[in-house]
C-alpha positions as a Markdown table, in Angstrom:
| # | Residue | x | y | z |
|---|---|---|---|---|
| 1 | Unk | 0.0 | 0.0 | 0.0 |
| 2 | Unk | 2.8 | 2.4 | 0.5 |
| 3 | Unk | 4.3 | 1.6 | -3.1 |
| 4 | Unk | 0.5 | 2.5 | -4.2 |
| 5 | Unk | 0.6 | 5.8 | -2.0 |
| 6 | Unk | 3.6 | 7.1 | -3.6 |
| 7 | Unk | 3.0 | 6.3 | -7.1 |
| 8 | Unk | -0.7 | 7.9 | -6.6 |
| 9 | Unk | 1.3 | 10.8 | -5.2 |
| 10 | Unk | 4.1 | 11.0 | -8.2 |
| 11 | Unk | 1.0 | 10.8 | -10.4 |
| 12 | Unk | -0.5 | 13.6 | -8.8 |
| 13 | Unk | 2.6 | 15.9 | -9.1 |
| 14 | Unk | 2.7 | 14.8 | -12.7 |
| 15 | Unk | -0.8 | 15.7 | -13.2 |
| 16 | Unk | 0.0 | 19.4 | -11.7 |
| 17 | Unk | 3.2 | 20.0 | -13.9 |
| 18 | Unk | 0.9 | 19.0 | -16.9 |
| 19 | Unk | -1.4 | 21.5 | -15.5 |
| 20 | Unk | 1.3 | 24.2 | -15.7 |
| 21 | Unk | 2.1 | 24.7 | -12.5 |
| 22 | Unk | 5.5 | 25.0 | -11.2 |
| 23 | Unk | 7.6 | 22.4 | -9.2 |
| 24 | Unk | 7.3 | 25.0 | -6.2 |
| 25 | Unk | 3.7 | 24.7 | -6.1 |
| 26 | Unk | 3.6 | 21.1 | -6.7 |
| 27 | Unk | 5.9 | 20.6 | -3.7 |
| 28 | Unk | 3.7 | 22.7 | -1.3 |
| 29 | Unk | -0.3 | 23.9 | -1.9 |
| 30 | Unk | -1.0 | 21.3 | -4.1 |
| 31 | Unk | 0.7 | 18.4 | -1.8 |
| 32 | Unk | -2.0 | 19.9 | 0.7 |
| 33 | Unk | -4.7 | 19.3 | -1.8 |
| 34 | Unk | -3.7 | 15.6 | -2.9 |
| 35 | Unk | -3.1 | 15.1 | 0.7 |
| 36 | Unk | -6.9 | 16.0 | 1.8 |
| 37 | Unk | -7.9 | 14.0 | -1.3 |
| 38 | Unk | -6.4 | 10.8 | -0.2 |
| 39 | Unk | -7.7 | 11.5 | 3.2 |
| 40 | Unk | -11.2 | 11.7 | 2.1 |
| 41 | Unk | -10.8 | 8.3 | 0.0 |
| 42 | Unk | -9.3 | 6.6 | 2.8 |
| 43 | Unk | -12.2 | 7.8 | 5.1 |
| 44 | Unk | -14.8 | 6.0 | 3.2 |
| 45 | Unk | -16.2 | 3.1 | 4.8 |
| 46 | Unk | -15.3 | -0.3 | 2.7 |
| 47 | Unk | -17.3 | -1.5 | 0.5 |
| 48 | Unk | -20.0 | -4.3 | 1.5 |
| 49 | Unk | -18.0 | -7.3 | 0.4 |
| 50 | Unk | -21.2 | -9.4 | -0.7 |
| 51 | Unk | -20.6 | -10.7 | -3.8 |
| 52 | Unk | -20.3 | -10.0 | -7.5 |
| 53 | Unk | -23.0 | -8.3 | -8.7 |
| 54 | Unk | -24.8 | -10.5 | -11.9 |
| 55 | Unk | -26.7 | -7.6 | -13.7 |
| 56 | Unk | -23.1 | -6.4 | -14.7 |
| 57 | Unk | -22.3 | -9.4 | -16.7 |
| 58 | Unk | -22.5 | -8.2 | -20.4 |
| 59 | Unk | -25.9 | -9.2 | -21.9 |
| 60 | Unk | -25.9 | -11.9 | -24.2 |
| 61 | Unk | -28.6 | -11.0 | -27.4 |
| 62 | Unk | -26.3 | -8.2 | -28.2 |
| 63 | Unk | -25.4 | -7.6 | -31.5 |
| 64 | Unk | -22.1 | -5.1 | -32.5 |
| 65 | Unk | -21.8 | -2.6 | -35.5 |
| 66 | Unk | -20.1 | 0.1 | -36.5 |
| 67 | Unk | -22.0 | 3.8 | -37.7 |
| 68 | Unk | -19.9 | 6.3 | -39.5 |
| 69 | Unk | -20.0 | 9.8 | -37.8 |
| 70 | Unk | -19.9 | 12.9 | -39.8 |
| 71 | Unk | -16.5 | 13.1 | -40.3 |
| 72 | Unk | -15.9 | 9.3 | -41.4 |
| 73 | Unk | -14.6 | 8.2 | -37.8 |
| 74 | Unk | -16.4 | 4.5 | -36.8 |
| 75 | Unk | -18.3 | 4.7 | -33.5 |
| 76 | Unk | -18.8 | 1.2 | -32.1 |
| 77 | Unk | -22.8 | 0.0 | -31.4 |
| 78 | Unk | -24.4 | -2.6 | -30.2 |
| 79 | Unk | -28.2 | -3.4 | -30.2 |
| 80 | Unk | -30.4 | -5.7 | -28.8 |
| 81 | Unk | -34.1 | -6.6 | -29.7 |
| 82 | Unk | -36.2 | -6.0 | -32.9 |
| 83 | Unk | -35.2 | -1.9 | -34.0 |
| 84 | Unk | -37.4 | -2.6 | -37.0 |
| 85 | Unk | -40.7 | -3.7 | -35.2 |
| 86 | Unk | -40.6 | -1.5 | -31.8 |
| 87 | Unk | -42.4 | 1.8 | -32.1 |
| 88 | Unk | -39.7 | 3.2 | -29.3 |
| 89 | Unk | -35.5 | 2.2 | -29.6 |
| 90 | Unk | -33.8 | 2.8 | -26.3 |
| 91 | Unk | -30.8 | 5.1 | -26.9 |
| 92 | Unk | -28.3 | 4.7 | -24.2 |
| 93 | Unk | -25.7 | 7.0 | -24.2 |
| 94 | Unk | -22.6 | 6.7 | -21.4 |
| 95 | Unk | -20.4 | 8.9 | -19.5 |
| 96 | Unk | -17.0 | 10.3 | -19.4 |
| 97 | Unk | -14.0 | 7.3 | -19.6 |
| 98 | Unk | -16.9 | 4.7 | -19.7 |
| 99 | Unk | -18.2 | 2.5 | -22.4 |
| 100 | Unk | -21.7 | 0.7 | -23.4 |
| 101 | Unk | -21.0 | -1.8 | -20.9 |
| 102 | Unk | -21.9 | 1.0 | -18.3 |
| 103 | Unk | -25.4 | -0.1 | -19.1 |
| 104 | Unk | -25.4 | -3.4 | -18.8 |
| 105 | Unk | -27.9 | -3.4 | -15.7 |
| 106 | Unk | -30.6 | -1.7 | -17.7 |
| 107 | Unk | -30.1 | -3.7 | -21.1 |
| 108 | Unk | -30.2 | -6.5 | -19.2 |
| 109 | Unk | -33.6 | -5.4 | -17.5 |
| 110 | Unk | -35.3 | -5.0 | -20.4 |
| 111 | Unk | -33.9 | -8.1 | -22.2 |
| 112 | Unk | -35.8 | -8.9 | -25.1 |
| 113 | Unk | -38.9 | -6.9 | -24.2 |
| 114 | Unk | -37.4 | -3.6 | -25.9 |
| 115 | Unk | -35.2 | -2.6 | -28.5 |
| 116 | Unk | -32.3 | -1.1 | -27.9 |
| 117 | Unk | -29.2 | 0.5 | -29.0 |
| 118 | Unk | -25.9 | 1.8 | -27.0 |
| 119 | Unk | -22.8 | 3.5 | -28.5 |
| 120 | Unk | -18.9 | 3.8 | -27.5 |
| 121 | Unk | -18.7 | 7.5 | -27.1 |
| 122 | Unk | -16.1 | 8.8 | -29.8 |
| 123 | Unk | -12.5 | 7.4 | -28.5 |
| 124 | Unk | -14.1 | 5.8 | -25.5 |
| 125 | Unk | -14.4 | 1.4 | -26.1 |
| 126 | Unk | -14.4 | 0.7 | -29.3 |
| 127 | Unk | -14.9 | 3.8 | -30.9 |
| 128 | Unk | -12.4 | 5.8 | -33.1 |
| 129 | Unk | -11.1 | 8.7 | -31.6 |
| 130 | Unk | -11.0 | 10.6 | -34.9 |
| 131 | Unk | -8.6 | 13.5 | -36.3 |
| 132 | Unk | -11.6 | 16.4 | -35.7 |
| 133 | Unk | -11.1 | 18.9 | -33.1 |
| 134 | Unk | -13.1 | 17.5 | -29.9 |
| 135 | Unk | -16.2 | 20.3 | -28.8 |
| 136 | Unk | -19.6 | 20.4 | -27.1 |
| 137 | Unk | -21.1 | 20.2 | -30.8 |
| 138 | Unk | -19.2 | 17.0 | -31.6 |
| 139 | Unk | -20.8 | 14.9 | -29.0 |
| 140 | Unk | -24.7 | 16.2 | -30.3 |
| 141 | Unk | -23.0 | 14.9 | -34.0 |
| 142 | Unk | -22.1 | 11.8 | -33.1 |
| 143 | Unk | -25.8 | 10.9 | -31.4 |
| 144 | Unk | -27.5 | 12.8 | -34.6 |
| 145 | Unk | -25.2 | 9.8 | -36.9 |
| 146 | Unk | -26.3 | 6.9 | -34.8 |
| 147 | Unk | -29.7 | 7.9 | -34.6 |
| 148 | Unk | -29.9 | 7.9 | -38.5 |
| 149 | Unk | -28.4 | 4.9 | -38.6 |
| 150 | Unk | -30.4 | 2.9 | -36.0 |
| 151 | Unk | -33.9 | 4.6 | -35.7 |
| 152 | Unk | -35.5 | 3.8 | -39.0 |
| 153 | Unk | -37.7 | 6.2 | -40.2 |
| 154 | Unk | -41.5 | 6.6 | -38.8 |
| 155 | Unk | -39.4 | 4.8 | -35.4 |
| 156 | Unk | -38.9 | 7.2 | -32.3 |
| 157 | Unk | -35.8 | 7.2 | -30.0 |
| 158 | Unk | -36.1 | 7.5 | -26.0 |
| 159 | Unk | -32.3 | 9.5 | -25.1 |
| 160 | Unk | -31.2 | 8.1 | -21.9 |
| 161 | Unk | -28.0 | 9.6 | -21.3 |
| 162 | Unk | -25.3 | 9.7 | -18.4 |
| 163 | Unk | -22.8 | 12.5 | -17.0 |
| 164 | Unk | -21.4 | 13.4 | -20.5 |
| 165 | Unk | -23.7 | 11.2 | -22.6 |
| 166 | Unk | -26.7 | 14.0 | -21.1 |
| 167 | Unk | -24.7 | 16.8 | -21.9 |
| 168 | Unk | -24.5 | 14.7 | -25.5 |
| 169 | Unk | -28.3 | 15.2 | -25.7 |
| 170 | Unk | -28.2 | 18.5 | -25.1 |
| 171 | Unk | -26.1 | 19.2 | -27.6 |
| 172 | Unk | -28.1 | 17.4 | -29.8 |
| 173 | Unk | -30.9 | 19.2 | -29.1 |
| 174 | Unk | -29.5 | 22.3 | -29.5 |
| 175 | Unk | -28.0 | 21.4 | -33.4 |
| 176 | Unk | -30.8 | 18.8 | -34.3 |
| 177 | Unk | -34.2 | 19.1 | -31.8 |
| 178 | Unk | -36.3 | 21.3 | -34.4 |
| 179 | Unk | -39.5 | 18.7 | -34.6 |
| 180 | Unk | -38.3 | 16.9 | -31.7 |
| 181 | Unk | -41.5 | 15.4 | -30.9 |
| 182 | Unk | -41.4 | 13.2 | -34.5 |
| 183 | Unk | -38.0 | 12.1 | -33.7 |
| 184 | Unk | -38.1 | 11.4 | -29.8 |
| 185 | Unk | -40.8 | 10.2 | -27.3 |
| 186 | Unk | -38.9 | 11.1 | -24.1 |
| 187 | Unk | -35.4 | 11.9 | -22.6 |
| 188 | Unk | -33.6 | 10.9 | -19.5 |
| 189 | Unk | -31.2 | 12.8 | -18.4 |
| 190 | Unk | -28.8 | 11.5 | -15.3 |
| 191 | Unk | -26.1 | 12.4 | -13.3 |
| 192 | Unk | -25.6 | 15.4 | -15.4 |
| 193 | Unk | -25.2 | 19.1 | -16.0 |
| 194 | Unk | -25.1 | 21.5 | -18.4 |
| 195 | Unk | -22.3 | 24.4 | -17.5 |
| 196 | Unk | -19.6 | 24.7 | -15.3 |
| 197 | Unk | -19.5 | 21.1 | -14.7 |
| 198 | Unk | -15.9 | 20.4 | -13.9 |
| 199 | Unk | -15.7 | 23.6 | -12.3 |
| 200 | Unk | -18.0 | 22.8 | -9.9 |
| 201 | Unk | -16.9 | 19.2 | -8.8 |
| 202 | Unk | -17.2 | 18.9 | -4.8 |
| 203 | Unk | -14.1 | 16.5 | -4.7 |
| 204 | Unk | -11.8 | 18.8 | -3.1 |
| 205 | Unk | -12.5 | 19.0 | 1.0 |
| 206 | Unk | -14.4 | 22.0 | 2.2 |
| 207 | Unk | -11.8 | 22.2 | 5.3 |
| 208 | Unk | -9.1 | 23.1 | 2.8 |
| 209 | Unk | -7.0 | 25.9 | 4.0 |
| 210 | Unk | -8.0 | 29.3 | 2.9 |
| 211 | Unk | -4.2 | 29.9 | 1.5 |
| 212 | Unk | -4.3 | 26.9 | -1.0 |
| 213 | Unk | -7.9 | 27.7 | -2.0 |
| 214 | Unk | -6.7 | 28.9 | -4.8 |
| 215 | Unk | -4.8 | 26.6 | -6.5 |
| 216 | Unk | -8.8 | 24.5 | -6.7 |
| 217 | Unk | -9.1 | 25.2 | -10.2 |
| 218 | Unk | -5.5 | 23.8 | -11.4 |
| 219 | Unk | -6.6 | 20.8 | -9.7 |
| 220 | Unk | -10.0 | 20.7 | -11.3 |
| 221 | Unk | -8.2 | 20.8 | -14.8 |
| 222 | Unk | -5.4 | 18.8 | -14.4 |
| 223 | Unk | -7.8 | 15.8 | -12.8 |
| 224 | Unk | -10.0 | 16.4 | -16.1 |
| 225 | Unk | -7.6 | 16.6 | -18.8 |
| 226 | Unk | -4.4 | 15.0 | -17.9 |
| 227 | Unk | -3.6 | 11.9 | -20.3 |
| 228 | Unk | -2.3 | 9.9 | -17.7 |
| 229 | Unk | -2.8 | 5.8 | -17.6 |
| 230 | Unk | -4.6 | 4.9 | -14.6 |
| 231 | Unk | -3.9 | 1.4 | -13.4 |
| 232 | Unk | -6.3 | -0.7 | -11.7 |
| 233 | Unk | -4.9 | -0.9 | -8.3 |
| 234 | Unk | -6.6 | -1.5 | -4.5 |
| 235 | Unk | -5.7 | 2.3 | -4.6 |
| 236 | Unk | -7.2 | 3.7 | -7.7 |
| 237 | Unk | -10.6 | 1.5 | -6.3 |
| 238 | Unk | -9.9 | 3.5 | -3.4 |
| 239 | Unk | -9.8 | 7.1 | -5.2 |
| 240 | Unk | -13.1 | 6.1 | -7.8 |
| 241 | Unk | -15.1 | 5.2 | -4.9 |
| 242 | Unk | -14.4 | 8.6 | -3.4 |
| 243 | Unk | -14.9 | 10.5 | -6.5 |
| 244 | Unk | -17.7 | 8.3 | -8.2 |
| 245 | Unk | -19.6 | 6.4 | -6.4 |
| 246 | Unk | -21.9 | 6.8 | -2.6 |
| 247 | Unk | -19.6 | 6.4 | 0.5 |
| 248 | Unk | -21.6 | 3.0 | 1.4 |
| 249 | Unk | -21.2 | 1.1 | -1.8 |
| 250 | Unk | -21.0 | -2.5 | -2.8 |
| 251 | Unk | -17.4 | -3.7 | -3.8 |
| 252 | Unk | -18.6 | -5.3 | -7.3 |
| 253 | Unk | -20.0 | -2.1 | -8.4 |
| 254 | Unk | -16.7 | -0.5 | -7.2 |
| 255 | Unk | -14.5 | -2.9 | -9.3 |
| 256 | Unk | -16.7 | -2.4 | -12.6 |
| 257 | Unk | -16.7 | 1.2 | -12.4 |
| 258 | Unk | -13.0 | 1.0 | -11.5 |
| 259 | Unk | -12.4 | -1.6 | -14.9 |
| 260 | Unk | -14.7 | 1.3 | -16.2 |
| 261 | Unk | -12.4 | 4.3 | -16.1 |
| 262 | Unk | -9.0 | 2.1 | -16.5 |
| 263 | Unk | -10.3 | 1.0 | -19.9 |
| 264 | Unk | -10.4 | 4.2 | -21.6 |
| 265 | Unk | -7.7 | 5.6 | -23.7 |
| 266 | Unk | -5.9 | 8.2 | -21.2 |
| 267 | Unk | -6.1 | 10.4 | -24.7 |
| 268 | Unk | -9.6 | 10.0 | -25.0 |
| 269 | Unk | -10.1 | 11.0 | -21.3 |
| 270 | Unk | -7.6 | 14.2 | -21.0 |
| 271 | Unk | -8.9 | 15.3 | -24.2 |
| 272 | Unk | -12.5 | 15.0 | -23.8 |
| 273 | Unk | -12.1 | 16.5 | -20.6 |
| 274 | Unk | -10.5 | 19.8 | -21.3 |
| 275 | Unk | -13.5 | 20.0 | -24.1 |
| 276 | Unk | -16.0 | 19.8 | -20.9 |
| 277 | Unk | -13.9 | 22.1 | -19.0 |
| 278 | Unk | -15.7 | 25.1 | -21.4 |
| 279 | Unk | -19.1 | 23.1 | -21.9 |
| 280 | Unk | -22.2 | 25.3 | -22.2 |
| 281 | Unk | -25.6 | 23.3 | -23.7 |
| 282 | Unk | -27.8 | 25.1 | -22.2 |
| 283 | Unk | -29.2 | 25.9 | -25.7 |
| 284 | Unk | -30.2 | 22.9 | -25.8 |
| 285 | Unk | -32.0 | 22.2 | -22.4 |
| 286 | Unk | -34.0 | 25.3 | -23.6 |
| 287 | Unk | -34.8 | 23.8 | -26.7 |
| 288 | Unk | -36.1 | 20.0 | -25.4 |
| 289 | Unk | -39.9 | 19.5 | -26.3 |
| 290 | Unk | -40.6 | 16.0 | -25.1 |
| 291 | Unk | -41.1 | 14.7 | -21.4 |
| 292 | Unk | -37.5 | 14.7 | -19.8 |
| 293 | Unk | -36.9 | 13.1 | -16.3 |
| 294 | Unk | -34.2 | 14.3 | -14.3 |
| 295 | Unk | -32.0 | 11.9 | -12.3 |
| 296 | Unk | -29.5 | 12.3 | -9.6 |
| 297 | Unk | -27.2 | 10.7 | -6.7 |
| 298 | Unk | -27.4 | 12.6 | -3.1 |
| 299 | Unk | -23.8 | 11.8 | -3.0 |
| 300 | Unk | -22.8 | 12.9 | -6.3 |
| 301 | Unk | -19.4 | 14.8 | -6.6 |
| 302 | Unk | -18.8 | 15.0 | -9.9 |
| 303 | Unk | -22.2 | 16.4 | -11.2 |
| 304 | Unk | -23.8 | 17.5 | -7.4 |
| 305 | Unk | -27.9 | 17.7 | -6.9 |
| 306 | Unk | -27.1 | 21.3 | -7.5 |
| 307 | Unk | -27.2 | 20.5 | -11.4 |
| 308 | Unk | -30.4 | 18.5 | -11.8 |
| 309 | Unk | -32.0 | 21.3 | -9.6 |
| 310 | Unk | -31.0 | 23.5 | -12.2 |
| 311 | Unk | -32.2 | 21.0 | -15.2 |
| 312 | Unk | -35.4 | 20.6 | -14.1 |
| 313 | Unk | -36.1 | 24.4 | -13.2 |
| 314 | Unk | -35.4 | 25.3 | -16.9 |
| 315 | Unk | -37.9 | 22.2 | -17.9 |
| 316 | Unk | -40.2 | 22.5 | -15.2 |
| 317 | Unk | -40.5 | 26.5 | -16.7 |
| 318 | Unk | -40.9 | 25.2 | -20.2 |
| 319 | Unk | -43.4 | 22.6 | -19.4 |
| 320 | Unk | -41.8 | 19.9 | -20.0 |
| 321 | Unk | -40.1 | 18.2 | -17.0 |
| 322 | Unk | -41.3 | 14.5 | -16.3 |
| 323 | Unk | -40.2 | 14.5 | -13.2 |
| 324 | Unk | -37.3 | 15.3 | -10.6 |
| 325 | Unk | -35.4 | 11.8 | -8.8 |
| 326 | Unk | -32.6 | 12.0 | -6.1 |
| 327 | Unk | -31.2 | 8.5 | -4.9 |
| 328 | Unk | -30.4 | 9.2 | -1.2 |
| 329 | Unk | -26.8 | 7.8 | -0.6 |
| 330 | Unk | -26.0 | 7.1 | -4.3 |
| 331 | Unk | -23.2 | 8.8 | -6.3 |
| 332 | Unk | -22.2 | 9.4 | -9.8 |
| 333 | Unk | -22.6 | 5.9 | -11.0 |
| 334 | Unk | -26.4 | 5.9 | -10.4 |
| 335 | Unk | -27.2 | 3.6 | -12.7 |
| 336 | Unk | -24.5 | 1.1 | -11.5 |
| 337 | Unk | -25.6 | 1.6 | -8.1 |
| 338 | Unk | -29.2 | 1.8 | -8.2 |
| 339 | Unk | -29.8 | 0.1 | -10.9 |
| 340 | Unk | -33.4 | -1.7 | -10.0 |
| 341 | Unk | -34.7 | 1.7 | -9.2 |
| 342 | Unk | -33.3 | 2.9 | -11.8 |
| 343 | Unk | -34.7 | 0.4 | -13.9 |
| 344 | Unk | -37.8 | 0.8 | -12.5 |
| 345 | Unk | -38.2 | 4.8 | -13.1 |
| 346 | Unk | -37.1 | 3.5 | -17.2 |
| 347 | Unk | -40.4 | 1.4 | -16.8 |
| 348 | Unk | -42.4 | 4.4 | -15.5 |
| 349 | Unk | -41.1 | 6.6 | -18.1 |
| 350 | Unk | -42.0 | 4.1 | -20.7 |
| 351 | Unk | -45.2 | 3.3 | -19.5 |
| 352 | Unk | -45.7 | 7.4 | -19.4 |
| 353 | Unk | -44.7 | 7.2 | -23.4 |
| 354 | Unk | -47.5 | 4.6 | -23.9 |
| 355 | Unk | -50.1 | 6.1 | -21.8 |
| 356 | Unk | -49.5 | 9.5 | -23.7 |
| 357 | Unk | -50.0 | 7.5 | -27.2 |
| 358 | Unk | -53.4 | 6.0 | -26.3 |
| 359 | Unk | -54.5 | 9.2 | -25.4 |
């Protein structure tokens, strides 16, 4: 464990001096900063130690494709059910440094009963990263090229995003929503924001001391867009607990989100997050026309209750907010870690959609 301590600490320093900041700095505020940080994920209560966790295990009715975006780069799919006979395709669409397997609780829910379709997020999985300059506009791209290559036409989608896969609905929205209502039943939008997001992580302690406030937004940054390889160590399970998931979690949903974030390309990850580091869509949560629940962890750091509070004011105000969840105790990995509630606000949704049709 030592050995892990100071190679988390080296990386840490190397992350700062990425971030621009000098070795005098590195050697003093910021020190204090990955000092509280460690403290924090240390302080964490272990996780419950009851077993693996058997909605994780990847589904086996999927089927893998590829969809050319815009600019020619291959984003990997998979889809499971009959696309051509449902009258609704799930669209799930993941997170930062995650990959379709992130859903694997909800596409194994729904089985058979629905069709679906999840995509790798452009250099996340299988996905190419591409040669085109990462932005906010990109990610709303990419969903507009699966979505005309999944949804046949006369078919609507239901967008259930995550963390950056909501903000990639928002962007949609904002380049693509004009006649949302023929394209899209409903939208689910969790664990998510749409401004300031890194800037407003709550991963940093609030006993800091006043004189290394300061140096916060460095850190924020460098944790973001940094292109480091994060091995899977009892460490790094240590620090993703702490940053992504409730303080009382199980230790199977620990270890996937862990495999989670160690999969992705560290290029991928530093690069798409300096691109969220300037994210603004709130174009596009202005512009969404269809029922849109709002979902959130009590315990979520990286994209607080603070966010969906916001969402759903600017859909309440526009009419068109399904409705407002907060998972007491859960963190960023919502789905992961609440995944039969989850599961079963999907099914209400849904069964909203259907309602609303036979009307």
């Amino acid at each position: 464990m030592a050995d892990s301590r100071r190679g988390w600490r080296r990386g840490v320093q190397a992350l700062a001096v990425a971030g621009g900041l000098g070795a005098g700095i590195v050697g003093g505020g910021l020190a204090v900063i990955a000092g509280s940080l460690l403290r924090e994920a240390f302080r964490y209560p272990t996780p419950v130690q009851d077993g693996p966790d058997l909605m994780l295990q990847e589904p086996s009715n999927t089927k893998s494709s590829v969809v050319a975006a815009a600019d020619g780069t291959l984003l990997h799919v998979v889809t499971s059910g009959d696309v051509d006979a449902a009258d609704e395709i799930l669209v799930f669409v993941h997170g930062w440094t995650c990959n379709t397997g992130f859903w694997n609780g909800q596409m194994r829910h729904f089985g058979e009963a629905r069709a679906m379709v999840a995509y790798d997020q452009r250099g996340h999985g299988l996905s190419e990263l591409g040669k085109t300059k990462l932005s906010p506009d990109l990610l709303g791209q990419d969903l507009q090229a699966v979505l005309d290559e999944v949804v046949p036409d006369g078919k609507r989608a239901v967008l259930i995003g995550h963390s950056m896969g909501g903000m990639s609905i928002m962007s949609w929205a904002a380049q693509f929503g004009a006649g949302m209502e023929e394209k899209v039943s409903a939208i689910v939008l969790t664990s998510t924001g749409a401004f300031t997001v890194v800037q407003r992580q709550l991963l940093v302690p609030e006993d800091l001391p006043a004189l290394v406030r300061p140096l916060e937004p460095y850190v924020e940054r460098a944790f973001v867009s940094t292109p480091l390889p994060i091995p899977t160590t009892p460490l790094s399970e240590r620090i993703t607990h702490y940053i992504a998931l409730g303080p009382v979690a199980r230790q199977a949903h620990v270890d996937f989100s862990n495999d989670q974030i160690a999969a992705c390309s560290p290029t991928a990850r530093g690069a798409w997050g300096a691109t969220m580091y300037d994210l603004d869509v709130r174009l596009g949560l202005d512009k969404i026309t269809v029922p849109t629940a709002v979902v959130v962890g009590s315990q979520d750091r990286l994209t607080s209750p603070v966010h969906a509070e916001e969402l759903a004011d600017v859909l309440r105000a526009n009419g068109v907010l399904h409705s407002l969840t907060e998972f007491p105790g859960a963190g960023h990995m919502l789905p992961i870690e609440r995944a039969p509630g989850y599961n079963r606000l999907l099914d209400t949704v849904l069964g909203d959609v259907s309602a609303a049709k036979s009307s």
